[in-house]
Backbone bond lengths (Angstrom), bond angles and torsions (degrees), N, CA, C in turn:
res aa  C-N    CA-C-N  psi(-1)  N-CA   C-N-CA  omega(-1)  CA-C   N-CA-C  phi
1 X - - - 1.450 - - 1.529 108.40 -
2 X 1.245 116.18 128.27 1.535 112.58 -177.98 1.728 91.09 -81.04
3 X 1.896 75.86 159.14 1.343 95.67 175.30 2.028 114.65 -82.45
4 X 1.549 105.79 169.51 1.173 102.35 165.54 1.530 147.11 -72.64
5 X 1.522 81.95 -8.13 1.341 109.96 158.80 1.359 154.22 -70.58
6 X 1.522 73.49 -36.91 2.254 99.92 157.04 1.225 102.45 -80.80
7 X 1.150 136.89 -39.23 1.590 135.60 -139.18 2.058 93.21 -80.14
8 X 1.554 104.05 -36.97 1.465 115.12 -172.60 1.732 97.74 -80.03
9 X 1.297 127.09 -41.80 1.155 110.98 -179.27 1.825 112.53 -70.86
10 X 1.020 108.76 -66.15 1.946 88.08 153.17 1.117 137.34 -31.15
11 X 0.996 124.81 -13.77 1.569 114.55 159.58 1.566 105.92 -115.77
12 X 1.230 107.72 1.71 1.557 89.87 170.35 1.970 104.38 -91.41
13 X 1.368 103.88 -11.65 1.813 98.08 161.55 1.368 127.02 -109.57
14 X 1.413 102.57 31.44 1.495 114.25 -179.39 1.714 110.74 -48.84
15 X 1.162 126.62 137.81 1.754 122.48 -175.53 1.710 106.09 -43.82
16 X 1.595 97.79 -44.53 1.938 104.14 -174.69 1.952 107.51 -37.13
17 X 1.604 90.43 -55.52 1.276 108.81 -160.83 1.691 97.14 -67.84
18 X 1.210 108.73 -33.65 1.752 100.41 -172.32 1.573 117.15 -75.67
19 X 1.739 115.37 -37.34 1.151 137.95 165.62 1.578 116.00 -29.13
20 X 1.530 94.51 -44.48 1.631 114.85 -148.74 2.161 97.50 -95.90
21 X 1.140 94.56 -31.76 1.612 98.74 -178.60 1.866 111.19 -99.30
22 X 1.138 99.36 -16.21 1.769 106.22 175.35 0.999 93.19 -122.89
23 X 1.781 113.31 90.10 1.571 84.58 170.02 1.689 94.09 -107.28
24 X 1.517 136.52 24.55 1.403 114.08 159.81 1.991 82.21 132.08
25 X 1.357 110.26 -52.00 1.504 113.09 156.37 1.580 131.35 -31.96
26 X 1.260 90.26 -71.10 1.738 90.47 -153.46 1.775 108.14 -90.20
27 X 1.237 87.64 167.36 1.476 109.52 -174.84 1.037 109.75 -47.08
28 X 1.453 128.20 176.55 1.290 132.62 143.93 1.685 138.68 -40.56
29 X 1.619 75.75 -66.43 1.960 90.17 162.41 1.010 129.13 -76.11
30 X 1.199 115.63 4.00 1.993 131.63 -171.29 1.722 87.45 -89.84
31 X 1.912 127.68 -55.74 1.001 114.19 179.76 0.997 118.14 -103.35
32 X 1.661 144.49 39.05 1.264 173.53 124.46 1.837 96.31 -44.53
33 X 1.161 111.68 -65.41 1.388 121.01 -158.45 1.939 112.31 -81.66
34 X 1.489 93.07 -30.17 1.580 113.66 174.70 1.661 97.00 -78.66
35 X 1.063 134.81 -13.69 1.788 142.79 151.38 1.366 120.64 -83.24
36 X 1.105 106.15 4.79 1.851 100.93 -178.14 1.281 131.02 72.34
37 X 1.654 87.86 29.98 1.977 104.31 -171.17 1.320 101.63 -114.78
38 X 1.413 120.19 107.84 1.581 108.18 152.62 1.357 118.32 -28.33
39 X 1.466 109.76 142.86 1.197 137.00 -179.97 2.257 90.54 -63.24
40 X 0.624 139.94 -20.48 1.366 133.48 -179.39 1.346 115.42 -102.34
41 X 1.480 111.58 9.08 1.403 135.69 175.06 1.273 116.40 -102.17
42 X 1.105 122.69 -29.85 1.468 135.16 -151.69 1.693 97.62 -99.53
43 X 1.671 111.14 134.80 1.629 125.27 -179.39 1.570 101.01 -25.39
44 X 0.809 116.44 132.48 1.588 99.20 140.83 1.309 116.48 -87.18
45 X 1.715 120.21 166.82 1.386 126.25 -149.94 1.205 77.33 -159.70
46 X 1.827 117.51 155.67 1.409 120.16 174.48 1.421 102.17 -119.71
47 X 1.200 107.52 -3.00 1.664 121.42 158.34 1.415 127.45 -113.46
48 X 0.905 159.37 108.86 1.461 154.66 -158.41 1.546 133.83 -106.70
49 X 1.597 99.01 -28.21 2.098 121.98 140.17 1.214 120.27 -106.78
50 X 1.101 116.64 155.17 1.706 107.98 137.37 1.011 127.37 -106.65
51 X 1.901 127.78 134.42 1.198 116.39 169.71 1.742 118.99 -23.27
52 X 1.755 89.82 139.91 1.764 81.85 170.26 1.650 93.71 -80.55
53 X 1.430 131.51 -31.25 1.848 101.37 -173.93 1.016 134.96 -103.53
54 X 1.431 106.12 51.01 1.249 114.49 161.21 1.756 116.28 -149.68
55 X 1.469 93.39 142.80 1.639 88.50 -160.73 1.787 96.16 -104.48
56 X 1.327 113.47 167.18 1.370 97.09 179.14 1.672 141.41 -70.68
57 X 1.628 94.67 -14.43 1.695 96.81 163.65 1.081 109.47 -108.48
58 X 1.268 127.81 65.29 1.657 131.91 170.40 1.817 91.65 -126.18
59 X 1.345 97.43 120.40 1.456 107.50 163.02 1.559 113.90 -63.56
60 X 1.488 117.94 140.67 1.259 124.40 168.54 1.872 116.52 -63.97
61 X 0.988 112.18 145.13 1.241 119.57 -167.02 1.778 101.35 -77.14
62 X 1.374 126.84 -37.29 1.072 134.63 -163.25 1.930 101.73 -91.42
63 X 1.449 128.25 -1.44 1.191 140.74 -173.14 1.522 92.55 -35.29
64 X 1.287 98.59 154.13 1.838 99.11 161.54 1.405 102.21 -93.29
65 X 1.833 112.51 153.78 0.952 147.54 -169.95 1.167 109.39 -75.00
66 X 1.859 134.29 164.37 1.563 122.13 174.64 1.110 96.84 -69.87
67 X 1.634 123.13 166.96 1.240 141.93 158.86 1.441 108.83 -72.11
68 X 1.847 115.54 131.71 1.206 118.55 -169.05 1.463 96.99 -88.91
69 X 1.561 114.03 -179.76 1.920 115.06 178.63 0.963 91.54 -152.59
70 X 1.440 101.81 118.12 1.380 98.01 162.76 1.263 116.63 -119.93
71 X 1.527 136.15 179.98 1.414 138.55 -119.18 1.584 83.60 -124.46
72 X 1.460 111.57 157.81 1.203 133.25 -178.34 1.394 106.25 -56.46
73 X 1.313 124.19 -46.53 1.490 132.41 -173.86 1.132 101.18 -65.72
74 X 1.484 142.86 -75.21 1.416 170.48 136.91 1.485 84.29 21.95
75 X 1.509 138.47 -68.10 1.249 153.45 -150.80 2.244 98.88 -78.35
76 X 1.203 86.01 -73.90 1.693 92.19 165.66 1.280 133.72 -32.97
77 X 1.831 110.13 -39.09 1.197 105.88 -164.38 1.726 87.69 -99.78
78 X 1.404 147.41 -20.84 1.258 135.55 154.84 1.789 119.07 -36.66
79 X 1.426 106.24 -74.97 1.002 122.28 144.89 1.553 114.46 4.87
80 X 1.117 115.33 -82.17 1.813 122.73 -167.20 1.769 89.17 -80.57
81 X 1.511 126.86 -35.65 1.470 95.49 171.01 1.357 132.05 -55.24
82 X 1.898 109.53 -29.10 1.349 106.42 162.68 0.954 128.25 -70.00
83 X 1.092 138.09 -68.30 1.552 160.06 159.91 1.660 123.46 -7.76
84 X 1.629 109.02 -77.99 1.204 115.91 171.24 1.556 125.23 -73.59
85 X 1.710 105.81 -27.97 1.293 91.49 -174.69 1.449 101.75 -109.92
86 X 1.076 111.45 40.32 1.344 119.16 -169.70 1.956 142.56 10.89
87 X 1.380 84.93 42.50 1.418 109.28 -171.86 2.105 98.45 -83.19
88 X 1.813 96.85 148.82 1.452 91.83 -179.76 1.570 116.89 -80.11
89 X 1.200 121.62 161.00 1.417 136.73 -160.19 1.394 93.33 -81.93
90 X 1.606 134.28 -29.60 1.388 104.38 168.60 1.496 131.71 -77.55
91 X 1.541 122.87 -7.76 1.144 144.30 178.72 1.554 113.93 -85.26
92 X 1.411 111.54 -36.28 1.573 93.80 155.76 1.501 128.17 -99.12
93 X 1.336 116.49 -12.10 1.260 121.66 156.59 1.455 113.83 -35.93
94 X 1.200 108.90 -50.38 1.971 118.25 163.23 1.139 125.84 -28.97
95 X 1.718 96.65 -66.01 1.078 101.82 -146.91 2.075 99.91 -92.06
96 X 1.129 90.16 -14.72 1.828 74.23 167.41 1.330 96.23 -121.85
97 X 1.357 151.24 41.62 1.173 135.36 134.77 1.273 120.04 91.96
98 X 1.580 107.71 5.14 1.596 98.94 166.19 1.823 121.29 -110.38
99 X 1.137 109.53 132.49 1.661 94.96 155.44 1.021 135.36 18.54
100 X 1.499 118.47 96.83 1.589 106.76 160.20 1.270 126.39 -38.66
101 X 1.650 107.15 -65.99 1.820 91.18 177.85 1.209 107.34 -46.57
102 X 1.500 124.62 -74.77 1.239 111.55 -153.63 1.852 116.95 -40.96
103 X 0.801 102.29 -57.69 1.732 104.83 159.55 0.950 116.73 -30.08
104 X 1.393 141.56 -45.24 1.798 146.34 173.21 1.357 111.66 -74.49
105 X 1.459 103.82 -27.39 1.670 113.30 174.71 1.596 103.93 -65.12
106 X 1.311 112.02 -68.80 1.281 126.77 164.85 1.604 120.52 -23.83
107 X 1.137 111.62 -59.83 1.682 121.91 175.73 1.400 112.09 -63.86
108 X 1.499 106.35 -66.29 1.661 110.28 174.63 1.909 100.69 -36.05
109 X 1.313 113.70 -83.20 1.517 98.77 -169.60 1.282 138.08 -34.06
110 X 1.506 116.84 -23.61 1.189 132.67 -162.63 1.810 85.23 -87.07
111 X 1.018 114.07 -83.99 1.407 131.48 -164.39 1.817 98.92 -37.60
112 X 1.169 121.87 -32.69 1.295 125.53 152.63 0.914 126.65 -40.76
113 X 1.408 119.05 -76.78 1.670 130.48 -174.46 1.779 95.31 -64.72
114 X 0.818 130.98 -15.83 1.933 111.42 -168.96 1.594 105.32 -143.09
115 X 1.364 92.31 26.34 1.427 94.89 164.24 1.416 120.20 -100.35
């Protein structure tokens, strides 16, 4: 025979009652407390909604992109645009489309090895 004690906690998680305190809104501890749980009782969560627009297999729009590769030559012939013709690394970074750092990355190593 259950006790009267179970019988009240079952109906204190009846679906009505859960429906009505989660409805997709509130916090954790918002329906922690609408259950008869101290707020120092209740999960913690490091999120407490979820956006409504976004569902969980929807890629973020702002994702980062693949990493491009470029070819040893590709790298060399930047390289000697800085270097020999002594143009600055943010001006050809421009003009072929890669990264300044990476471009300074590029230069620094070189000027390393053959310096």
């Amino acid at each position: 025979m259950p006790s009267p004690n179970s019988e009240l906690q079952h109906e204190a998680f009846s679906p009505e009652r859960i429906r009505a305190a989660w409805s997709g809104t509130a916090s954790v501890q918002d329906a922690a407390q609408a259950f008869g749980m101290s707020r120092s009782e209740a999960p913690r969560s490091s999120r407490t909604a979820v956006p409504q627009d976004r569902s969980p297999g929807r890629r973020r729009e702002h994702a980062a992109q693949r990493r491009r590769k470029f070819s040893p030559e590709f790298r060399d012939e930047a390289v000697k645009m800085v270097v020999v013709e002594s143009r600055p690394i943010t001006e050809v970074a421009r003009e072929i489309q890669v990264n300044e750092g990476t471009l300074g990355t590029w230069v620094s190593r070189y000027r390393q090895e053959y310096a």
